[in-house]
C-alpha positions in Angstrom: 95.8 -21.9 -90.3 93.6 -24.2 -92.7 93.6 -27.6 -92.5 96.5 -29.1 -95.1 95.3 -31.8 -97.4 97.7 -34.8 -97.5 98.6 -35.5 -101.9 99.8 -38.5 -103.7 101.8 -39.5 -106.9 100.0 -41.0 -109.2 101.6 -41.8 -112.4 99.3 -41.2 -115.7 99.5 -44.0 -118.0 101.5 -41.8 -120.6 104.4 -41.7 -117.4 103.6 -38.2 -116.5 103.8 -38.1 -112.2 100.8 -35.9 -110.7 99.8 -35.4 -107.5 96.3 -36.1 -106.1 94.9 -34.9 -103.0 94.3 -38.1 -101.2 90.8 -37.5 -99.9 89.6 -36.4 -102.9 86.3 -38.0 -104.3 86.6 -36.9 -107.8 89.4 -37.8 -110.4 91.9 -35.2 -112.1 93.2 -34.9 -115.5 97.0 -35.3 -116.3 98.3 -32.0 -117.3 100.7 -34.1 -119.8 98.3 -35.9 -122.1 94.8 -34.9 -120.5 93.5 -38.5 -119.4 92.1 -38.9 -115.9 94.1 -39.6 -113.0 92.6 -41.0 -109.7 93.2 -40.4 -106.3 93.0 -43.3 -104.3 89.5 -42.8 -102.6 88.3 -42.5 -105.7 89.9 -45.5 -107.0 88.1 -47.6 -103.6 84.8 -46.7 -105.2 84.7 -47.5 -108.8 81.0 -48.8 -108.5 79.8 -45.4 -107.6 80.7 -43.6 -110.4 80.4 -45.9 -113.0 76.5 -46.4 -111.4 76.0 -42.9 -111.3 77.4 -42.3 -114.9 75.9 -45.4 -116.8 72.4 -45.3 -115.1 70.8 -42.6 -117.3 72.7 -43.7 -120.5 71.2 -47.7 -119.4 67.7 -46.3 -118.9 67.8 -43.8 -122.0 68.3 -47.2 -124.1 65.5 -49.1 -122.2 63.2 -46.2 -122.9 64.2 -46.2 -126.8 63.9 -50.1 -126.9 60.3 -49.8 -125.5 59.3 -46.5 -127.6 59.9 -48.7 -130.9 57.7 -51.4 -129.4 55.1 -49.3 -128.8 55.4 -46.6 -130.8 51.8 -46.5 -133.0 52.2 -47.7 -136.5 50.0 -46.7 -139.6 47.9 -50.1 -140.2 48.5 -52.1 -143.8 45.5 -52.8 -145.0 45.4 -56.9 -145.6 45.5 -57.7 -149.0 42.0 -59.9 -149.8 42.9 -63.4 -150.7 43.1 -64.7 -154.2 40.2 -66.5 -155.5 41.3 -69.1 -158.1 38.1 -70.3 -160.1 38.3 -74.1 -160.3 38.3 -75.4 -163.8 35.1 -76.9 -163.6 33.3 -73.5 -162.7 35.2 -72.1 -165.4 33.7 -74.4 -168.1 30.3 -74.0 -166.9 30.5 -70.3 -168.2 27.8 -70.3 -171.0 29.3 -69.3 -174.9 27.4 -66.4 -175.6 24.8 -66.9 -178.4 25.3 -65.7 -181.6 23.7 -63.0 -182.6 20.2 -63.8 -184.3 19.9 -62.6 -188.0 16.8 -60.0 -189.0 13.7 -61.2 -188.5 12.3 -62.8 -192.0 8.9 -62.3 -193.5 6.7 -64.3 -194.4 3.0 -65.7 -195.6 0.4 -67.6 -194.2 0.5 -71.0 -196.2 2.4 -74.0 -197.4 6.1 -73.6 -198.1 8.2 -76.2 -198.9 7.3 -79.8 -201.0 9.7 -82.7 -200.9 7.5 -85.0 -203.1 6.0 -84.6 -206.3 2.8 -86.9 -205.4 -0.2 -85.1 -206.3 -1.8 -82.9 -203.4 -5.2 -84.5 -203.2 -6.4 -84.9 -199.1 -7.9 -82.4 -197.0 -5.6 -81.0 -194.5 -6.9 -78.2 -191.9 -5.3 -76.6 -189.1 -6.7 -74.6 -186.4 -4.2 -72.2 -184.2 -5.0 -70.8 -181.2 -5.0 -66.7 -180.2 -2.0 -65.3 -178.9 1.4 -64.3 -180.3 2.7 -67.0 -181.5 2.4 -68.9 -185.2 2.9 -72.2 -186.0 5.7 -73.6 -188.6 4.1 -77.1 -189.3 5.8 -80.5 -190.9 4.6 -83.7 -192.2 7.0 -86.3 -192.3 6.4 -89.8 -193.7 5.8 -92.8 -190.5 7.9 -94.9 -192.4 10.9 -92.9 -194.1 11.1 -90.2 -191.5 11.4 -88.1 -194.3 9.7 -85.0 -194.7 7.0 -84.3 -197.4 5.9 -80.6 -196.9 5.6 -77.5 -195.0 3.1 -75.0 -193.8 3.6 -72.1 -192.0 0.3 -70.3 -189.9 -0.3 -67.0 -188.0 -2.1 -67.0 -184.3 -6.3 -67.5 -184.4 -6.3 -69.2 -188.1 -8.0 -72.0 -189.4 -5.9 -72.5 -192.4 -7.0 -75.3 -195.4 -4.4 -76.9 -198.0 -4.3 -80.5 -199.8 -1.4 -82.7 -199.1 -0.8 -86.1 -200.9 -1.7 -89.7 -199.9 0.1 -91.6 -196.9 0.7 -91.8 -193.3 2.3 -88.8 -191.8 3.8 -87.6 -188.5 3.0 -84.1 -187.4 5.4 -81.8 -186.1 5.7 -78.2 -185.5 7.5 -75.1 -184.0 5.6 -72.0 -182.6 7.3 -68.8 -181.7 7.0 -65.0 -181.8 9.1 -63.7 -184.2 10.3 -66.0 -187.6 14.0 -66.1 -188.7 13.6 -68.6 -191.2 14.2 -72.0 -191.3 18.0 -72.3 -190.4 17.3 -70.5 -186.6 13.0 -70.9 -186.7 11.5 -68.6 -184.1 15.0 -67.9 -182.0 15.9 -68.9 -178.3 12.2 -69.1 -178.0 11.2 -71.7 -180.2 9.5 -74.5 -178.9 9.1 -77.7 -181.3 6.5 -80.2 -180.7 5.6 -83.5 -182.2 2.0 -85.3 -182.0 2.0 -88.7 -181.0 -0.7 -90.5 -183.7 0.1 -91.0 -187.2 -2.5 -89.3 -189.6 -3.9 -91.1 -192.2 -4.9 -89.5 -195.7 -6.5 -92.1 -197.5 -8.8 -92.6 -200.8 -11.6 -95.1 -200.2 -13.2 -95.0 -204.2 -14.4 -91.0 -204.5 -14.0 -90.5 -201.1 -10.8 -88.5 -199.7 -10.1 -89.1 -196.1 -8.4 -85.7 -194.6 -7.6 -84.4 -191.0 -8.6 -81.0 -188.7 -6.1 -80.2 -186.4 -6.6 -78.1 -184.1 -3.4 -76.8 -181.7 -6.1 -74.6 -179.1 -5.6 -76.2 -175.9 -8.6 -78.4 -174.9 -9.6 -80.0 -171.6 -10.9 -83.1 -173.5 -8.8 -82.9 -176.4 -7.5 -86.4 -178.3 -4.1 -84.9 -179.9 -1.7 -85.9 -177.2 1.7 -83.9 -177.9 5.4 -84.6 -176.7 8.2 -82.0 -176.8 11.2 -82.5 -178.9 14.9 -81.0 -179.7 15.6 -79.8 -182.5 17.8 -82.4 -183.7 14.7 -84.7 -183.5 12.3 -81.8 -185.5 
């Protein structure tokens, strides 16, 4: 005859009375309400269960914790840093020019006359080869005010008059002539000699100058550069 297993009453918590076999390791369910009912081995080792029950859900959460740590993310590319232009780089940006007018013609010869003293000296001027002409001005030592004009092309000797007095010679030279309001352009260089010429009358005898603007390595026209204010 088999073995009989020795039961128990133990009461659900809804009241209901069920009996448990006493060595039994496992629990059982009420058959009132359905919750699980312990025998009393089972009760002596809680530890077991709960170990055996919460280890896989405690190392499922461990493994999701450590997949987001290390699961590969898509790189953001790092945004390049602003470069704010300080204020004194951002006055330093050259105006652009304005744009030149057409290019004017013109002729070989004097132009303008701010006296009306007769034109009686000798006045030649020699320009050397090249590209460039030469816009020329006489201006009075002691005034500072101008008394004519001449305009040349490159490799002349050119010969006009001008009247009696002491004069100051300066000029412009440049490729391309855009009148007298812009000269020769960006390019113009202006120029002012550094002796005062003399046209004199000594009884019939005129006294005149040559100039000549060719380059010389014992030349005796000594030259200064000047803005155009100062032309």
């Amino acid at each position: 005859m088999p073995d009989r297993q020795l039961t128990t009453r133990v009461q659900c918590s809804c009241g209901h009375t069920s009996h448990i076999t006493m060595a039994g390791k496992t629990a059982s369910y009420c058959p009132n309400c359905g919750c699980r009912v312990y025998s009393p081995a089972a009760k002596e080792q809680p530890s077991n269960w709960t170990i055996g029950r919460l280890a896989p859900w405690a190392l499922g959460g461990l493994a999701f914790i450590w997949g987001l740590q290390n699961w590969p993310h898509t790189a953001r590319p790092a945004q390049p840093p602003a470069v704010v232009m300080p204020p004194q780089a951002i006055q330093a940006i050259p105006t652009p020019a304005a744009p030149l007018p057409p290019p004017v013609a013109i002729t070989q010869g004097d132009q303008e006359m701010w006296t009306q003293a007769p034109r009686v000296a000798p006045f030649t001027v020699k320009t050397p080869d090249g590209s460039n002409s030469y816009y020329l001005k006489l201006v009075d030592a002691n005034t500072n005010q101008p008394v004519m004009s001449l305009f040349v092309f490159p490799a002349q000797e050119y010969r006009s008059t001008v009247p009696l007095g002491a004069y100051k010679l300066r000029y412009a030279h440049g490729p391309i002539w855009y009148g007298s309001e812009h000269f020769f352009g960006p390019q113009t260089t202006f120029m002012e000699a550094n002796s005062v010429f003399n046209f004199t009358q000594e009884g019939q005898h005129l006294k005149g100058h040559i100039v000549s603007l060719i380059k010389q390595p014992m030349g005796n026209l000594p030259t200064q550069e000047i803005s155009r204010q100062a032309f």
